[in-house]
PLY file of the C-alpha trace (Angstrom):
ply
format ascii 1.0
element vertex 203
property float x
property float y
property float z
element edge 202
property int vertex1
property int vertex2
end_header
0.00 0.00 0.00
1.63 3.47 -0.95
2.38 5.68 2.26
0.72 8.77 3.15
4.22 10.44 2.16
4.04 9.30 -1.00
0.53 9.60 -1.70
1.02 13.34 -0.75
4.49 13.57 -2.91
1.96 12.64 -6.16
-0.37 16.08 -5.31
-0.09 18.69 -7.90
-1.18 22.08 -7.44
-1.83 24.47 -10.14
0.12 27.07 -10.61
-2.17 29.75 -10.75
-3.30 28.78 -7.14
0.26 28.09 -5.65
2.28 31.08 -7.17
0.17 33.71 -5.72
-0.58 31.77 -2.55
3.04 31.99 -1.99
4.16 35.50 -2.56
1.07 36.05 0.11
2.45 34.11 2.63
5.87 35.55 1.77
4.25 38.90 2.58
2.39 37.81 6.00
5.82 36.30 6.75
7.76 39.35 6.69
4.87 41.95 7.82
4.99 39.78 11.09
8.38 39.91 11.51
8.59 43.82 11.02
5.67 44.26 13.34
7.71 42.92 16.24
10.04 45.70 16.73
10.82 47.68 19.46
10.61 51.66 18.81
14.68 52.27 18.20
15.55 55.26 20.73
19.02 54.85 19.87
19.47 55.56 16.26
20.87 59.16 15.22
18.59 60.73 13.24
18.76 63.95 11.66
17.02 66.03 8.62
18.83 64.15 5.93
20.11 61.10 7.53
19.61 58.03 9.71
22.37 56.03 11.47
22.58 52.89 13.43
26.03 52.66 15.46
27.64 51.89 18.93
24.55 51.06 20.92
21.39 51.35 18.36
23.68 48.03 16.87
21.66 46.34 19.86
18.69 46.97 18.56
19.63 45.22 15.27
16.53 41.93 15.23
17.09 38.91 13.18
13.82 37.16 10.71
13.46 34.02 9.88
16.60 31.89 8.56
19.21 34.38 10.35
20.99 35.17 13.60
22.21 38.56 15.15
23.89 39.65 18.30
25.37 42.62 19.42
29.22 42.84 21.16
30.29 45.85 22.62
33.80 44.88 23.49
34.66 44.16 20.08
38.12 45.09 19.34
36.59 47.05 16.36
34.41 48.87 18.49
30.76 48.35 19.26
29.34 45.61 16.29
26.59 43.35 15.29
27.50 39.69 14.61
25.42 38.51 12.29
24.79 35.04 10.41
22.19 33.06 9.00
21.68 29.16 9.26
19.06 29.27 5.75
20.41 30.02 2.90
18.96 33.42 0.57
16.91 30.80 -1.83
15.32 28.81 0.50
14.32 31.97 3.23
14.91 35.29 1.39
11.89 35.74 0.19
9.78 35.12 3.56
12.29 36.69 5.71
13.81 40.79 6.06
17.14 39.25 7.05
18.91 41.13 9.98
16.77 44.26 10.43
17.20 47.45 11.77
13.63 49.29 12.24
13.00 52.84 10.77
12.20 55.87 13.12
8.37 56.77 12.03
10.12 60.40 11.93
12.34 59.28 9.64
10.33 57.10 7.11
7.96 60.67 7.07
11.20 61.94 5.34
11.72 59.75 2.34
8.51 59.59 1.04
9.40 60.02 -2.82
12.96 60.49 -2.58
15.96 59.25 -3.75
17.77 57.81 -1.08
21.54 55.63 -0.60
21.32 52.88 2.06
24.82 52.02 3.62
26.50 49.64 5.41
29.77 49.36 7.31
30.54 45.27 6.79
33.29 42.68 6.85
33.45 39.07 7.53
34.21 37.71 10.83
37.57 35.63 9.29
38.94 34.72 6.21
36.48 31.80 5.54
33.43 34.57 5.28
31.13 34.79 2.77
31.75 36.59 -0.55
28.18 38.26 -0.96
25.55 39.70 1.28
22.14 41.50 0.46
20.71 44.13 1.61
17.99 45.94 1.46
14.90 48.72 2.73
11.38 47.50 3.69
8.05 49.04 3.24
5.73 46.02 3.95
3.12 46.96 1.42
3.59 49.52 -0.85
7.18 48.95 -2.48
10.16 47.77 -1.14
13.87 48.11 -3.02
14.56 44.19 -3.46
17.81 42.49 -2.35
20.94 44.24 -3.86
23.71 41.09 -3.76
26.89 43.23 -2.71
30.91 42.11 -1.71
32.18 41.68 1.26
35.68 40.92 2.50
38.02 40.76 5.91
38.47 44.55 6.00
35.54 47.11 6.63
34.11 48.75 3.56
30.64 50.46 2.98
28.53 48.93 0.44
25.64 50.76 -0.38
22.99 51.19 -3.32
20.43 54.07 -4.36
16.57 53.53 -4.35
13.57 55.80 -5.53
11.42 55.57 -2.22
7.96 55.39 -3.07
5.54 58.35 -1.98
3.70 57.42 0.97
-0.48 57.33 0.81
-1.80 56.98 3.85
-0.33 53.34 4.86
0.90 52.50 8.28
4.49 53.22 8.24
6.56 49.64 9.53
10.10 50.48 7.95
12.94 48.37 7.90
16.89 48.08 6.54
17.77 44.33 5.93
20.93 42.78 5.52
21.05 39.03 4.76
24.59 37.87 6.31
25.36 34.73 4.40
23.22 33.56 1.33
24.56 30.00 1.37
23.20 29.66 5.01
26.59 28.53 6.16
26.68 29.99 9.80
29.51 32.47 8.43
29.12 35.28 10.79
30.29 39.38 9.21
30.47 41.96 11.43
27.86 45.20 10.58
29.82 48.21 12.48
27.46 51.08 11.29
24.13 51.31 8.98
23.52 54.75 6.91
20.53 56.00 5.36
20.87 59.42 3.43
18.33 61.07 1.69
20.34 62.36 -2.02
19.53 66.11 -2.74
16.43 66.47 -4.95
18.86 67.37 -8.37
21.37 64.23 -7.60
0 1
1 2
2 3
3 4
4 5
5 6
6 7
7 8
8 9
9 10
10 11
11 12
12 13
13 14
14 15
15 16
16 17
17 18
18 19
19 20
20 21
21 22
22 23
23 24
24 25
25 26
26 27
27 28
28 29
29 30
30 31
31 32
32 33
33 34
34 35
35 36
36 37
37 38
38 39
39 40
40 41
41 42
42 43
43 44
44 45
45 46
46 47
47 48
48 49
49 50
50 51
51 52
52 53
53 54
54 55
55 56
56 57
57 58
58 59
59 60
60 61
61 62
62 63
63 64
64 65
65 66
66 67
67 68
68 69
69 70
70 71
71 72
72 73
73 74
74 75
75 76
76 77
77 78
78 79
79 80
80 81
81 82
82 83
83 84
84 85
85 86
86 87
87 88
88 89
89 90
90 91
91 92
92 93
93 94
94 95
95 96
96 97
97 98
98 99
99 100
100 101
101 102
102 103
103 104
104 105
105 106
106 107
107 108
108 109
109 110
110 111
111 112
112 113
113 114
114 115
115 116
116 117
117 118
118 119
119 120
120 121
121 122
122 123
123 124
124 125
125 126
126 127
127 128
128 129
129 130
130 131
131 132
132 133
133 134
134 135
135 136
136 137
137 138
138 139
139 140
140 141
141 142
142 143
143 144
144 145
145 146
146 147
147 148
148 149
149 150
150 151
151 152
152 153
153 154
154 155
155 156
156 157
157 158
158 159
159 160
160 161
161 162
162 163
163 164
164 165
165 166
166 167
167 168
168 169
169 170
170 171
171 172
172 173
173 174
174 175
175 176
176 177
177 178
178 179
179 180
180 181
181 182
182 183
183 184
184 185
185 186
186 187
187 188
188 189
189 190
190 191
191 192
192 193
193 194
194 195
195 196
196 197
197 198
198 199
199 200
200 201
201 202
């Protein structure tokens, strides 16, 4: 008699039902995760720009498929560890990654501007990973998509520039995502400061 595993390894669903039944969940899946944030007191924020260093690194949550935690007495100063045990194909599209939550003063500001998002990376050792991805979250109404970046032993700032959409009325649950390792090796990098600028309106 053929098992109940088997039986349910023979069930095909049609595409037009699973495809969209999966970028919803996708979308539940991350809304939830953004929704449990604590209001950031720590975070520098000023007319133009938004940064996470020193302490607000503590504030740094991880979603689904990755780890974070913060050190202090690093030897490079204050840092995030981060790492992820799934890899980017199997969780990046359910998950924001290592996320660092948006002042609701600050999302106010980029509504329909061109803004860079930074971060202030290296790998933990020589056996890091080669890529990470980052990227900024809306939860509803337009987010930038993963931008795969390098990353290497020494500090540098990778970075990309996004058109934020304008906002209409939506609740504002903001978030900057880094995913530390896309083959979901355990290889920690170490995130020493995040930036978000808002580019002059002629740039």
């Amino acid at each position: 008699m053929m098992s109940r595993l088997a039986t349910l390894g023979r069930i095909n669903i049609p595409d037009v039902i699973f495809y969209p039944s999966a970028a919803a969940l996708a979308a539940l899946l991350i809304a939830f995760a953004l929704m449990m944030q604590p209001r950031n007191a720590s975070a520098v924020v000023t007319e133009r720009e938004l940064v996470f260093q020193g302490a607000a690194l503590a504030d740094l949550v991880n979603g689904p498929g990755t780890n974070v935690r913060f050190d202090p007495g690093h030897s490079d100063g204050p840092v995030a560890r981060a790492s992820s045990a799934a890899s980017f194909e199997m969780a990046g599209n359910m998950s924001a990654g290592v996320a660092a939550f948006v002042p609701d003063e600050f999302e106010t500001r980029i509504s329909g501007r061109r803004i860079r998002v930074e971060f202030e990376v290296r790998t933990a050792g020589s056996s890091g990973p080669d890529t990470v991805r980052i990227g900024y979250f809306t939860t509803g109404y337009g987010d930038s998509g993963w931008r795969e970046l390098p990353v290497s032993p020494r500090y540098s700032t990778i970075s990309f520039e996004w058109d934020a959409p304008v906002h209409q009325g939506e609740e504002f649950n903001e978030a900057i995502g880094i995913w530390p390792d896309p083959q979901g090796e355990n290889r920690e990098i170490l995130i020493r400061r995040i930036r978000v600028f808002i580019l002059p309106d002629n740039s």
